[in-house]
C-alpha positions, -999 to +999 in steps of 0.1 A: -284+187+218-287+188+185-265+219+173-235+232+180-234+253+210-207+282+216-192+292+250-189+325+261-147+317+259-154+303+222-149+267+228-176+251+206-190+218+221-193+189+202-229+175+186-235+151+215-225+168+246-217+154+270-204+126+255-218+097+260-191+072+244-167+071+271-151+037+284-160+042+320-131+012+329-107+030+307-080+043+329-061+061+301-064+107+303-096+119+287-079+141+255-086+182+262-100+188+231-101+228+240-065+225+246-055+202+213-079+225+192-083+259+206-107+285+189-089+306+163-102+339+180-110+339+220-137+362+232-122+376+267-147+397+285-155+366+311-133+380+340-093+376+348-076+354+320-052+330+339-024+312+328-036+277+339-028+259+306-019+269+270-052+281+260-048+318+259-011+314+247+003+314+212+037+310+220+058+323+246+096+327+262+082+326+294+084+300+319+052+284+337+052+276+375+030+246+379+033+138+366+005+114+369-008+108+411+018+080+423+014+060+455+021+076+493+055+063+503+037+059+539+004+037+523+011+019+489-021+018+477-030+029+447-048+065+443-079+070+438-101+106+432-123+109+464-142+137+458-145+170+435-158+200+445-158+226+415-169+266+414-164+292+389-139+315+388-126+346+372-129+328+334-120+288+341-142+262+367-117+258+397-118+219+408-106+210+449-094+173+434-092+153+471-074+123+464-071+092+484-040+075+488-050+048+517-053+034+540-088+016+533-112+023+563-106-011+581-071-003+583-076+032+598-103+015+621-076-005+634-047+018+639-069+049+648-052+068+620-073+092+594-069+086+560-048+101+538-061+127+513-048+155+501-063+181+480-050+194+442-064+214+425-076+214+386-091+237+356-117+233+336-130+258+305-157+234+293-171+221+324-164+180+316-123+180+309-102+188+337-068+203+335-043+186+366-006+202+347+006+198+382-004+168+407+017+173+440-008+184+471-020+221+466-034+213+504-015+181+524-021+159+551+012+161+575+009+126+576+025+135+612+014+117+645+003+140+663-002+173+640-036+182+639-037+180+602-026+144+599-053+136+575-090+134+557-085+165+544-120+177+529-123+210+507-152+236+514-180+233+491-181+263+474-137+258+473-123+295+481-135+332+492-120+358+473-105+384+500-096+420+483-062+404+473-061+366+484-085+336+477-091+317+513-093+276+513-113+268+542-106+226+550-117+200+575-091+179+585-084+153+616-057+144+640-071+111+651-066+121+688-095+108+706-098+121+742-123+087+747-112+058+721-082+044+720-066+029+685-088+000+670-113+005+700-151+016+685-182+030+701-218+031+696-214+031+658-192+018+630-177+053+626-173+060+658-137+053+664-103+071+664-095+076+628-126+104+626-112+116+659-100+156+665-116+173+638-108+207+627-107+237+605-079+248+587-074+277+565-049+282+532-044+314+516-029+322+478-020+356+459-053+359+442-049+344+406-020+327+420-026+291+409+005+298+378+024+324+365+046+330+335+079+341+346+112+354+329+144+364+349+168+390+335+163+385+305+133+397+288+108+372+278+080+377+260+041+359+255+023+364+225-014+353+230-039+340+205-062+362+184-090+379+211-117+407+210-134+426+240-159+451+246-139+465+279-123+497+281-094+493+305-063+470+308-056+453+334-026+427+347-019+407+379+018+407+378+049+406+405+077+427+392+094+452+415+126+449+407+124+439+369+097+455+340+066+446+322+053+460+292+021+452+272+023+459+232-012+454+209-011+436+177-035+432+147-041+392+135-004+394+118+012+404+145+019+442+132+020+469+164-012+488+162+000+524+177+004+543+201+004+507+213+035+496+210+061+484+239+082+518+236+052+539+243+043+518+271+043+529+306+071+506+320+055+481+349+072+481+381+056+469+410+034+439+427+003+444+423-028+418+419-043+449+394-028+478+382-040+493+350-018+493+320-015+524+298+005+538+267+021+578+265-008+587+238-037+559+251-050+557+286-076+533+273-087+508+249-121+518+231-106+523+199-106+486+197-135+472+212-146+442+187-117+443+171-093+412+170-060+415+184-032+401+199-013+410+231+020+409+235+034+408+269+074+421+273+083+408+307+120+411+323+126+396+362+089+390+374+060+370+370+027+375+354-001+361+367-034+372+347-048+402+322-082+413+314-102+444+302-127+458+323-154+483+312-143+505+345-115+517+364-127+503+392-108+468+379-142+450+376-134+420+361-169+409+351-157+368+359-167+349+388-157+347+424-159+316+432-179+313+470-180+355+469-163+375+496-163+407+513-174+435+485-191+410+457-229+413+463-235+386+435-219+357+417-198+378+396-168+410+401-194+440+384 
């Protein structure tokens, strides 16, 4: 690549992308360059904007719901990444991080014990840096004798379904109950033996959007964003706040309330809801402002906020991606 090439969230790659100068036996975290230098205005029509990481935020009295991988109490070895299995969706790549904490296979072999992996789960807005703010087990083994999920976790290729209002995490997992082999005993074949014994399929579930949220409690908080433009219509927000208030306020560059879209005029937010359309006492809608660059301003009191975006219809459509697809998506994307 020879020029600079733009994403469709305005992070500009660098001249040699990917890089090719890494230190593959560098163990110290790769830099997110999106994160340390984020684009001064962010294009937002690529589906649900989450609050995975400070890239949407320009500063905030909010609190996010999210340390390095340390060792299993139970093992001792030191972690490794197993596998990654990454999709797109809504406006970030979603990455099923399994990680290996022990033991190696031999030991398993002998003891008839599954390994121990569990899955996190990581962000990504450029496609190479991956965002892990939190690394305890989005999916654990029980690391239980006896439980069915013991261990080997494995995510799903294409990671999660997205069902109306919940994303589904199909999972392999295994007991190491062999109604045949006993621990350390093999049969025909190296891998037959009682650490891949009593597979199964599991199944997670999560609020849609509901990897992080910005929260306030009863007193009001508020989350200013960075400078954005769209070419939607309608605004929309994922938020959880029946017993408290949200309100959504516009601002030009400066940070001056463009009316009638100010937090007075707003129609007061109280409910949970995974969409619900936001509108103002003179403004149902936002075409006034298509291409131009704002700023929103979220007022939030006792709740949590989970994503915004502007859609060209009522209907919610997001125009992102839905990861494996689901009931209702007839393609890659929420149209």
């Amino acid at each position: 690549m020879t020029d600079h090439q733009r994403l469709y969230n305005g992070i500009e790659l660098p001249k040699e992308w990917p890089p090719r100068s890494i230190d593959a036996d560098c163990r110290d975290l790769l830099p997110v360059r999106y994160l340390a230098t984020p684009p001064r205005i962010l294009p937002i029509d690529g589906g649900r904007q989450l609050f995975i990481d400070d890239f949407l935020i320009e500063r905030s009295t909010l609190t996010r719901t999210d340390q390095l991988d340390l060792p299993d109490a139970l093992v001792g070895d030191e972690p490794q990444l197993y596998d990654l299995n990454a999709v797109a969706y809504e406006s970030v790549l979603l990455g099923a991080f399994a990680v290996f904490y022990g033991p190696q296979n031999p030991v398993c072999a002998r003891t008839g014990k599954p390994k121990i992996i569990d899955l996190q789960i990581g962000y990504s807005r450029d496609g190479f840096h991956w965002h892990r703010p939190d690394r305890s087990a989005f999916i654990p083994c029980s690391r239980q004798q006896g439980s069915w999920n013991y261990g080997y976790i494995h995510a799903a290729g294409g990671v999660c379904l997205v069902v109306r209002d919940e994303l589904w995490f199909y999972f392999g997992t295994f007991s190491g109950h062999s109604p045949i082999l006993k621990p350390g005993e093999t049969g025909n074949f190296e891998q037959a033996n009682a650490m891949y014994a009593g597979g199964s399929t599991g199944l997670a579930t999560l609020r849609r959007d509901g990897f992080a949220s910005m929260e306030a409690g009863t007193d009001e908080g508020v989350l200013v964003t960075r400078p954005v433009t769209f070419s939607g219509k309608y605004l929309f927000v994922n938020v959880d706040s029946p017993q408290g208030e949200l309100r959504v306020e516009l601002l030009d560059e400066d940070e001056n309330v463009i009316e009638p879209f100010s937090a007075a005029r707003c129609h007061p937010i109280h409910l949970d809801s995974t969409w619900f359309r936001v509108t103002w006492e003179q403004s149902t809608d936002l075409l006034a402002l298509v291409g131009r660059t704002i700023r929103f301003k979220f007022h939030l009191r006792a709740g949590r906020l989970y994503s915004f975006w502007v859609s060209p219809s009522r209907s919610a459509a997001s125009h992102g991606f839905v990861a494996a697809g689901g009931p209702g998506f007839a393609g890659p994307k929420d149209l």
